[in-house]
LUMNU-360817 format. One line per 10 residues: number of its first residue (from 1); their letters; for each residue z, x, y of C-alpha. Coordinates in steps of 0.25 Angstrom, whole numbers, padded with zeros to 4 digits. Layout:
NUM = a = Z:X:Y; ...
//
This chain:
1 = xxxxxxxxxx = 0120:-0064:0156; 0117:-0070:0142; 0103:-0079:0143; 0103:-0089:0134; 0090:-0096:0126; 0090:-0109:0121; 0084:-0113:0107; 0074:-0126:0105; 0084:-0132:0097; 0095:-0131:0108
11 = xxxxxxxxxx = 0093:-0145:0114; 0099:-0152:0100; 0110:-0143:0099; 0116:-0147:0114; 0124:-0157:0119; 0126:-0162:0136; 0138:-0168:0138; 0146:-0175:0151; 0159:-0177:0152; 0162:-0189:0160
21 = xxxxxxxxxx = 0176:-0195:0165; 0185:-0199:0177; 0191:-0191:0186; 0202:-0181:0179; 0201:-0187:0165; 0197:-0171:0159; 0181:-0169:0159; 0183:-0154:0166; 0196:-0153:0157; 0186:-0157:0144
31 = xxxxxxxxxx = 0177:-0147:0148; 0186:-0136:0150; 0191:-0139:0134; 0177:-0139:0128; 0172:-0127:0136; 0186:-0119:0128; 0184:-0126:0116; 0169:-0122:0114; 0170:-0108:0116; 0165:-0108:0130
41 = xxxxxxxxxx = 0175:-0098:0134; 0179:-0084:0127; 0193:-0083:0121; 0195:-0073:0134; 0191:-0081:0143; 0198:-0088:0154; 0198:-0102:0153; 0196:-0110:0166; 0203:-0122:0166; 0192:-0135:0172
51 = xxxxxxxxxx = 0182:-0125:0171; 0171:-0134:0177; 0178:-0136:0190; 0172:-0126:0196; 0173:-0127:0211; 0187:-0126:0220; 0187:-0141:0224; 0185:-0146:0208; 0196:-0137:0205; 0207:-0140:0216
61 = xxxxxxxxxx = 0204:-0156:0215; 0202:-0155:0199; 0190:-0163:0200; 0176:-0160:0196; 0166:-0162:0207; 0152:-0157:0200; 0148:-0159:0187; 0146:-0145:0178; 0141:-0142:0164; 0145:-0133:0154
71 = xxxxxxxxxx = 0141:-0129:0140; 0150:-0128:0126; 0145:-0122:0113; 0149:-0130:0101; 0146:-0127:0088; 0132:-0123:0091; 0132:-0135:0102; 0128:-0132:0116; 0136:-0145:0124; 0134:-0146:0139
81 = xxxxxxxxxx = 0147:-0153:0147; 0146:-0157:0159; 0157:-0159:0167; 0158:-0170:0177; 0166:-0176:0189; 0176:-0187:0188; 0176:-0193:0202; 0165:-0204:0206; 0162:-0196:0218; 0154:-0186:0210
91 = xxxxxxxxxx = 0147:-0196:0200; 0134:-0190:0206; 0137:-0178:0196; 0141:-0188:0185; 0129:-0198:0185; 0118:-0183:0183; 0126:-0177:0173; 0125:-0189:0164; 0110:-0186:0164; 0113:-0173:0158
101 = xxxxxxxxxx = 0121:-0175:0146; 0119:-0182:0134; 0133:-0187:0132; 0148:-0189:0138; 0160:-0188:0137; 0168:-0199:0142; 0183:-0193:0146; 0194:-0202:0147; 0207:-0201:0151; 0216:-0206:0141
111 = xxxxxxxxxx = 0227:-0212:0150; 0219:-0218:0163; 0206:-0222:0155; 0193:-0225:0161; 0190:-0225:0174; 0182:-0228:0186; 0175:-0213:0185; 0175:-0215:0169; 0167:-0229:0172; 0157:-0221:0182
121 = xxxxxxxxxx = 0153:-0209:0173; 0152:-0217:0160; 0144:-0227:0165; 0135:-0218:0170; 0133:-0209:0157; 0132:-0225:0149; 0121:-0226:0159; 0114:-0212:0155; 0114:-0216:0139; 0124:-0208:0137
131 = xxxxxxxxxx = 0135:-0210:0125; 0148:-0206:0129; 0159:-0200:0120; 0173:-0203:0126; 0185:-0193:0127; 0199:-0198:0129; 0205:-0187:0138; 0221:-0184:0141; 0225:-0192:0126; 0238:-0183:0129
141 = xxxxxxxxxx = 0242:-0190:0142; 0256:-0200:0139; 0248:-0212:0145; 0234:-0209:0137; 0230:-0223:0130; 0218:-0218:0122; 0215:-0231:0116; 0216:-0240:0128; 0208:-0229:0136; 0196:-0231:0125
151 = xxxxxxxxxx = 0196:-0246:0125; 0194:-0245:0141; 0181:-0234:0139; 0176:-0244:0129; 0176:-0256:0138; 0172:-0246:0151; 0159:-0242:0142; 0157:-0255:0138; 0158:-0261:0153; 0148:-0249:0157
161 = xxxxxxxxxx = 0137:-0256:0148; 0138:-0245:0137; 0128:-0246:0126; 0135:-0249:0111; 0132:-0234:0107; 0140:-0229:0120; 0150:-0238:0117; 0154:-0231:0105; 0157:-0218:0109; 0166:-0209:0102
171 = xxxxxxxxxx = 0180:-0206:0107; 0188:-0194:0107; 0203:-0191:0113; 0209:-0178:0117; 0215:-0170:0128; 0205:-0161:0135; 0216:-0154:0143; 0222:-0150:0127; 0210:-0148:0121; 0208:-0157:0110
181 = xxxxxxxxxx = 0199:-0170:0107; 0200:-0179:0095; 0197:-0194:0089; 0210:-0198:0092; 0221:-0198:0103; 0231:-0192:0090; 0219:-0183:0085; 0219:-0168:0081; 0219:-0161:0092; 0216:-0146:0086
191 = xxxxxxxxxx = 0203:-0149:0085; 0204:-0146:0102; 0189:-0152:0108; 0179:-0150:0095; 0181:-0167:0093; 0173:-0166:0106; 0164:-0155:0104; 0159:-0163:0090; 0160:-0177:0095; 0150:-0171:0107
201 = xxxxxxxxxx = 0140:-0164:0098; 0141:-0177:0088; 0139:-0186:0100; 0130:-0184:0111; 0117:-0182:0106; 0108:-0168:0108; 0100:-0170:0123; 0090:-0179:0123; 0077:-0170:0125; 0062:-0174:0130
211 = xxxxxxxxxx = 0050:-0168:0128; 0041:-0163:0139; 0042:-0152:0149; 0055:-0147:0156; 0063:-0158:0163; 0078:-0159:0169; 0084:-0168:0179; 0095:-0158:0189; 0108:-0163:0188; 0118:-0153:0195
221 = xxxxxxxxxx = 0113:-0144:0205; 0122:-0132:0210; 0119:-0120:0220; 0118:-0106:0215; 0120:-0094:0223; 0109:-0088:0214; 0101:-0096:0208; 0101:-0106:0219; 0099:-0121:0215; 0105:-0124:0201
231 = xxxxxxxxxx = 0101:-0135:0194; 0108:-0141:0181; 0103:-0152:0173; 0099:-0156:0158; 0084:-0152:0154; 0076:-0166:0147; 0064:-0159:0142; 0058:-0146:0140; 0062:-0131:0143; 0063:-0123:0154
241 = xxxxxxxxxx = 0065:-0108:0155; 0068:-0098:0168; 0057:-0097:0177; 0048:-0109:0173; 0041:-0119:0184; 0047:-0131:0187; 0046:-0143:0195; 0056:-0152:0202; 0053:-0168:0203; 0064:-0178:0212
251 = xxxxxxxxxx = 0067:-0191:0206; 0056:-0199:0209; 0045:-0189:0206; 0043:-0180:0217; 0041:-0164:0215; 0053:-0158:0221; 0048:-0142:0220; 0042:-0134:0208; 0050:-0120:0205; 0054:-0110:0194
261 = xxxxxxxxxx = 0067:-0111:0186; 0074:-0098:0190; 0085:-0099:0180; 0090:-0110:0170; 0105:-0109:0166; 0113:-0116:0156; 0127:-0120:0154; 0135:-0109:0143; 0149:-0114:0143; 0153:-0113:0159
271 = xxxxxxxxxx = 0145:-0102:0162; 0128:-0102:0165; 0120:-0097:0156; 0104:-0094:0160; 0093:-0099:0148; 0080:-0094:0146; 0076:-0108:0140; 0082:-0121:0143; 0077:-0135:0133; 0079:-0148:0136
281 = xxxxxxxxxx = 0093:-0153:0134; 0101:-0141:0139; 0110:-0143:0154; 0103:-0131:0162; 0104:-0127:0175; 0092:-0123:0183; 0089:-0115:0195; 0076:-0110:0203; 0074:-0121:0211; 0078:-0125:0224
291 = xxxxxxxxxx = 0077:-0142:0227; 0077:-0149:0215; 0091:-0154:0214; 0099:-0166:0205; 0092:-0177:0198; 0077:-0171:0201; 0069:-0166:0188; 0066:-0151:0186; 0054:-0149:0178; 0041:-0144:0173
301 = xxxxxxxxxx = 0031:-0145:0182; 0021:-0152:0172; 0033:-0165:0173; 0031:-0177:0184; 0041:-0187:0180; 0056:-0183:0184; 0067:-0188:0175; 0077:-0199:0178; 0087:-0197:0187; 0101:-0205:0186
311 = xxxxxxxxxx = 0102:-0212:0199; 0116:-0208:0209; 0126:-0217:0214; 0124:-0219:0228; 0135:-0213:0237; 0144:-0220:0244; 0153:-0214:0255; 0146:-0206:0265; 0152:-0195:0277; 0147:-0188:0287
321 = xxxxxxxxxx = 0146:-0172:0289; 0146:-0167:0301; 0146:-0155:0309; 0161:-0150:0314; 0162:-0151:0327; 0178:-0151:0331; 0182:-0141:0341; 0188:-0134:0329; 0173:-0132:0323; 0169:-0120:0317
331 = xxxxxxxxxx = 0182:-0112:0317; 0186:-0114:0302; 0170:-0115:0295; 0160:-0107:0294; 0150:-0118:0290; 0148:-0127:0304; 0135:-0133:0307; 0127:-0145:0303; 0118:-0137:0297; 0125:-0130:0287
341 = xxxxxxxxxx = 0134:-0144:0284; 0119:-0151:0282; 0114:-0140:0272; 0127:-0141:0265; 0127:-0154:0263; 0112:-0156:0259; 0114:-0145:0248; 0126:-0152:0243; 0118:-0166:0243; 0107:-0157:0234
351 = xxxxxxxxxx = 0117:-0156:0223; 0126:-0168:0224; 0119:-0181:0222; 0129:-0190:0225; 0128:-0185:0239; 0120:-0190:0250; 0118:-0182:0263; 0110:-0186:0275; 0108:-0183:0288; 0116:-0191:0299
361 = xxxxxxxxxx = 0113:-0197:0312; 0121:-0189:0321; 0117:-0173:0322; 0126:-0162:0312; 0130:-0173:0303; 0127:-0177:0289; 0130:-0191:0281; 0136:-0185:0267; 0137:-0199:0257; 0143:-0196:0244
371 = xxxxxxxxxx = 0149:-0204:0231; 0164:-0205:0238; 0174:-0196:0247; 0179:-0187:0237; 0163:-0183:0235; 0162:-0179:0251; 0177:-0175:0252; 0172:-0163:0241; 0160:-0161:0247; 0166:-0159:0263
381 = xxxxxxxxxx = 0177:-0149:0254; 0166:-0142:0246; 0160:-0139:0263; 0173:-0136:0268; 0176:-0126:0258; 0162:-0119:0261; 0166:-0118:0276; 0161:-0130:0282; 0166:-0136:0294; 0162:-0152:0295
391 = xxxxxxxxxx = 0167:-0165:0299; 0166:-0179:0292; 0167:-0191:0295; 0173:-0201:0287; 0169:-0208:0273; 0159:-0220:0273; 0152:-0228:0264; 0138:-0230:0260; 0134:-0243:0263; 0121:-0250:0259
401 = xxxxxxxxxx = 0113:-0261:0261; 0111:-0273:0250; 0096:-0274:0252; 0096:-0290:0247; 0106:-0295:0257; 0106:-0283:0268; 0122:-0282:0268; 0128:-0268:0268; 0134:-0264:0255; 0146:-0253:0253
411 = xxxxxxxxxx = 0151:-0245:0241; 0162:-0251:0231; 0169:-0243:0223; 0176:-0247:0210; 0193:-0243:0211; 0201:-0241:0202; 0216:-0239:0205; 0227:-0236:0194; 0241:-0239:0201; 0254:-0242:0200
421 = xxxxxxxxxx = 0257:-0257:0198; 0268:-0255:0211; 0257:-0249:0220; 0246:-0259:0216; 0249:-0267:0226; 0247:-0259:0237; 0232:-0255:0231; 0228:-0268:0230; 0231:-0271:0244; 0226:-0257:0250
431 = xxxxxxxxxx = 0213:-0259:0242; 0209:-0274:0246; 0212:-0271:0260; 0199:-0259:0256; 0191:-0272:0253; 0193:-0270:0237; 0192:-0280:0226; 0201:-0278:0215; 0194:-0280:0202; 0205:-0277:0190
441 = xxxxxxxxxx = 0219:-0274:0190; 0225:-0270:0177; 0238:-0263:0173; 0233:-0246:0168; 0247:-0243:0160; 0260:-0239:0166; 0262:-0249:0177; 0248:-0245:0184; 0238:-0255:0188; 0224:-0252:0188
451 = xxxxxxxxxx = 0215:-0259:0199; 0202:-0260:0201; 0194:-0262:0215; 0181:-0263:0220; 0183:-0257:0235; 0172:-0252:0245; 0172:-0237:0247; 0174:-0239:0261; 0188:-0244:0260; 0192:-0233:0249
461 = xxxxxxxxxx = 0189:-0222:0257; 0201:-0215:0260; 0209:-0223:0250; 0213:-0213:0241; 0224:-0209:0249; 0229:-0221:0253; 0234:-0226:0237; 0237:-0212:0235; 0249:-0217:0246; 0251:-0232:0241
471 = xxxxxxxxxx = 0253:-0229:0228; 0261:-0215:0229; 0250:-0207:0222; 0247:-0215:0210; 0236:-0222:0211; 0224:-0217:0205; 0210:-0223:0212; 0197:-0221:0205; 0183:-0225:0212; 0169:-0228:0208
481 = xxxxxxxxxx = 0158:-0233:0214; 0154:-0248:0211; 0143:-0253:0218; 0139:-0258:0233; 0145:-0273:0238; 0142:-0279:0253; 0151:-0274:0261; 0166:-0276:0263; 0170:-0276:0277; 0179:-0268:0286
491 = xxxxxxxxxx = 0190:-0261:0278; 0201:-0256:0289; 0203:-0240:0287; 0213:-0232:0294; 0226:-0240:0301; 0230:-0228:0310; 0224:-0220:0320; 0225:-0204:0322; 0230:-0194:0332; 0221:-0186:0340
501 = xxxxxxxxxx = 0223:-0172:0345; 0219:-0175:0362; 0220:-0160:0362; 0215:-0146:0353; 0222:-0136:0350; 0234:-0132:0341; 0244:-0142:0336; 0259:-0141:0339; 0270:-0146:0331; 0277:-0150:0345
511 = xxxxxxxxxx = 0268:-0159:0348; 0265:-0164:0334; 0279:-0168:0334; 0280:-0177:0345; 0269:-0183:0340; 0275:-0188:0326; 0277:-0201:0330; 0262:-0204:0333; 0259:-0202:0318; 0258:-0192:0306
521 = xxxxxxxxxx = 0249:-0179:0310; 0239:-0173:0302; 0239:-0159:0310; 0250:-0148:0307; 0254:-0139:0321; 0246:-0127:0322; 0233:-0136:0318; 0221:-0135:0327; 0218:-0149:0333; 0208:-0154:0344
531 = xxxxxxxxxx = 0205:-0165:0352; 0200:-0176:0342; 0208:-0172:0331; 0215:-0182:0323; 0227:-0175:0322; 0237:-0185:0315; 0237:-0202:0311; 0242:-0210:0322; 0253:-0219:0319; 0247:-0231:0325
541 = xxxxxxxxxx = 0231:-0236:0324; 0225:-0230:0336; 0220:-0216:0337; 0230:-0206:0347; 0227:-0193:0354; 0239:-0185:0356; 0242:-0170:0358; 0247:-0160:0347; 0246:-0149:0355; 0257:-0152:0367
551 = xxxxxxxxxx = 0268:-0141:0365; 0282:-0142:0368; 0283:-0137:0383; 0294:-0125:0384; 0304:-0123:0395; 0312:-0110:0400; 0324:-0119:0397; 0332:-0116:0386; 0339:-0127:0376; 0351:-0126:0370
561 = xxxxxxxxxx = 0345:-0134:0359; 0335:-0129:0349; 0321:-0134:0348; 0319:-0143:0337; 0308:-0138:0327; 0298:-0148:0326; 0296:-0155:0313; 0283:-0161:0309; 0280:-0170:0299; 0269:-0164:0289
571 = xxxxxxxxxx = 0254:-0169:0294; 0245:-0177:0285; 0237:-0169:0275; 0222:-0170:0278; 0216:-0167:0265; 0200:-0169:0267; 0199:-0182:0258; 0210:-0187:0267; 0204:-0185:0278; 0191:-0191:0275
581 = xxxxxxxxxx = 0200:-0206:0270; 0206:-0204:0284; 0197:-0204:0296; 0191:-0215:0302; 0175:-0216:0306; 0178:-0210:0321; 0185:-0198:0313; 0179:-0185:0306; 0186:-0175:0295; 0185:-0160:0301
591 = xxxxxxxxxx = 0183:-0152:0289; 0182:-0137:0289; 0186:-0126:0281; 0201:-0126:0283; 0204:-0139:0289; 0201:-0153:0290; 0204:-0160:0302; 0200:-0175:0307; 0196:-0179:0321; 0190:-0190:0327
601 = xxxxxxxxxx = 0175:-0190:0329; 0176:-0190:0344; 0185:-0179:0349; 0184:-0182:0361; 0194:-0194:0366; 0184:-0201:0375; 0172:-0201:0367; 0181:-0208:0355; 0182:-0219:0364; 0168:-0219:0367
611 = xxxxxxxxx = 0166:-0222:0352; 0177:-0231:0350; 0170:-0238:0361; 0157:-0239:0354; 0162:-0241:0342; 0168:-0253:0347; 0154:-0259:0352; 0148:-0257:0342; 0158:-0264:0332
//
């Protein structure tokens, strides 16, 4: 392996650069382009197409979910990219990032413009200081309108309070699937991504660097079979080499732990390369030490202040985890007790910011809150994967308490909806009866509407799905965090009740087929069920037990007529985020390595009662 040494002067020949933008508007596409374009890879090399999407889940949903760097060689250049997510859920990632560049780019999708992700990440880098170069993505879609798409980012910066020198931010246009970047939407395009390259190198200015001992604030921390914990982040002042002694403060001062740096690594294209020296300014990851994690300072023991840390958004929909304890426990995981669920979930809180797990009352349970449900749905998947069995409970809110008037406050989230003009209707009504206030409703180009709500989390939980149905799959809903307001009132959740399984065992399609009529199922014949299962929705409003196990009985009598095959109707598909959306408080997700399954809370029959009972005194 190659060890690389950096000169004194590195620092002023280096650029760190973000790449920020909503969901699916081509940051991981860009990346991949500059990476080919630079010389990253040998003309022999296989390409890799989203190459920063580096775990199964980013790949199968084409979404990023953590943040990476990588490195490109221009001219005699060193630029630093780091790739970020799109979705709000993951703006923990975002929000430390911004700390580590010195510039972004802005991406923009030609045709849908702005929105409510794009408001969230740019307002957080105008927050920074930073001075942000826009890139007008997809110009080759039919529907792009470059020059409406520019006015609308002008009027986002200047509503986000930008300062007159971010206001005047350079523009490029191009196509990052195709390769090219120019000053125009009718521009040259064989000049592929070097518009970019320069406009980056003439643009965001060399790092800022301090005088004084080493210092560096962790950004991203990962787990390495070898090296143990890794640490990536930008260093502020001074230099570090392998095997020097350093110190570890928290936010507010406090020693953390003192160790040696075992190994420092930086970014060579895609690939990690160790250093002998690292200077200020240079994106490195260290490892050696084992607690200090994100937002801490790593540095010379002779330093006593820490650096600034960006404060993280609250989170605002919380679950609980707990133990599995079905009659069907243990037969699919390998990973079942409390113990191991609670060390998971702590070492995934170490790295993750935007995560908040605590103990909770009752025993072999944990409380997980995170930014929204796509975060926690990831995270149960990411378990599952690893071969944990758990169960969940469904979704709720933060709330919080206004200290002035002592009223409980919940999370309201900033909608955005682009429909069809027939189906706005039905969204309107669906949304106010979730409590929301329409703020704007504007037409968004052929025959869609735009509308914007402001609706409490609680009633968007399990939404999603809902539109999806309303308006025949075109709706597209984008959300963001807005604030806290007093709290709403009651929002009515499911209308219809679910059918039970009274007995356990396995499913037969005769029984399922008398059945029919009581409601759609959820179970196919041949599926392990059990007593407390909720096997299928019930057609009416109150829960049923019934019997899918009750096979035909045979006679020695023969018929002249044949036995009719039994013709099901195909179940519901319970995917995991489904599920979730679906149960009500007194109902769990049971999540294991091959199957997800809901039941009620209470299996038994006569202790669901009991509940309800209490329930009732207490409301």
């Amino acid at each position: 392996m190659r060890v690389f040494s950096m000169k004194k002067n590195q620092p002023m020949n280096l650029r760190n650069v973000a790449i920020i933008a909503h969901v699916d508007h081509g940051k991981t596409t860009l990346v991949d382009r500059l990476l080919q374009q630079s010389g990253t890879y040998r003309d022999n090399q296989r390409v890799v197409e989203r190459a920063m999407d580096s775990n199964d889940l980013e790949r199968e949903r084409g979404i990023t979910i953590l943040a990476k760097a990588a490195s490109v060689q221009w001219n005699d250049i060193r630029i630093n990219i780091v790739d970020t997510p799109g979705h709000a859920d993951f703006g923990g990632e975002v929000e430390r990032i911004l700390n580590m560049v010195d510039g972004a780019l802005v991406l923009v999708d030609a045709a849908e413009g702005p929105l409510p992700q794009t408001k969230f990440v740019v307002s957080k880098a105008l927050k920074v200081g930073l001075k942000p170069i826009v890139v007008i993505n997809k110009v080759d879609r039919p529907d792009a309108r470059p020059t409406e798409v520019i006015n609308e980012v002008f009027d986002l910066f200047a509503a986000l309070d930008a300062s007159d020198e971010q206001l005047d931010f350079p523009i490029l246009y191009g196509s990052a699937k195709q390769g090219w970047m120019a000053d125009s939407p009718e521009g040259s395009q064989d000049a592929g991504m070097h518009p970019l390259f320069d406009l980056i190198v003439r643009h965001v200015p060399p790092p800022q660097v301090e005088d004084g001992p080493f210092r560096m604030i962790g950004t991203i921390i990962e787990a390495n079979p070898y090296l143990g914990r890794v640490i990536t982040g930008r260093i502020s002042s001074g230099m570090i080499k392998p095997n020097q002694s350093v110190k570890v403060l928290a936010r507010d001062g406090k020693l953390i732990e003192q160790g040696r740096i075992s190994k420092i690594l930086a970014f060579r294209g895609l690939e990690r390369a160790p250093l002998e020296e690292a200077t200020a300014g240079d994106i490195v990851a260290i490892a050696g030490l084992t607690k200090g994690t994100v937002a801490d300072t790593f540095c010379d023991p002779a330093v006593e202040e820490p650096l600034p840390a960006q404060p993280i958004d609250p989170p605002t929909v919380s679950m609980t985890f707990m133990v599995n304890n079905s009659p069907l426990a243990g037969t699919e995981g390998s990973k079942v007790t409390s113990r191991m669920i609670r060390d998971r979930l702590l070492r995934e809180a170490e790295g993750n910011v935007a995560l908040r797990v605590t103990e909770a009352t009752d025993k072999d349970s944990m409380e997980v809150s995170g930014r929204g449900e796509l975060q926690l749905a990831i995270l149960i998947e990411t378990m599952r994967r690893e071969g944990f069995e758990l169960s969940v409970s469904r979704p709720r809110v933060v709330l919080k308490k206004d200290e002035t008037s002592g009223e409980w406050q919940e999370p309201i989230e900033e909608v955005m909806i682009d429909v069809d003009e027939e189906h706005s209707g039905v969204v309107v009504q669906k949304m106010s009866e979730r409590k929301a206030e329409m703020m704007e409703m504007k037409p968004s180009g052929g025959n869609r509407l735009r509308l914007v709500f402001h609706a409490p989390t609680r009633g968007l939980i399990g939404y999603q799905g809902e539109l999806l149905t309303d308006t025949r799959g075109t709706a597209i809903m984008n959300r963001l965090f807005h604030g806290y307001a007093p709290y709403k009132g009651d929002i009515q959740g499911r209308r219809n009740g679910v059918l039970i399984s009274n007995e356990q065992g396995e499913a037969v399609a005769y029984a399922m087929f008398k059945l029919e009529d009581r409601g759609p199922m959820m179970i196919e014949p041949g599926w392990r069920v059990y007593r407390g299962m909720i096997v299928g929705e019930h057609t009416r409003d109150n829960d049923l037990e019934i019997n899918v196990l009750k096979g035909k009985q045979l006679t020695n009598i023969r018929t002249t007529s044949k036995d009719e095959a039994v013709r099901l109707t195909p179940p519901i598909k319970m995917t995991l985020e489904k599920a979730l959306a679906y149960i009500e408080d007194d109902e769990l997700v049971e999540v294991t390595p091959k199957s997800i399954r809901l039941r009620k809370k209470h299996l038994d029959p006569n202790e669901r009662k009991r509940a309800e009972k209490t329930r009732e005194m207490v409301a």
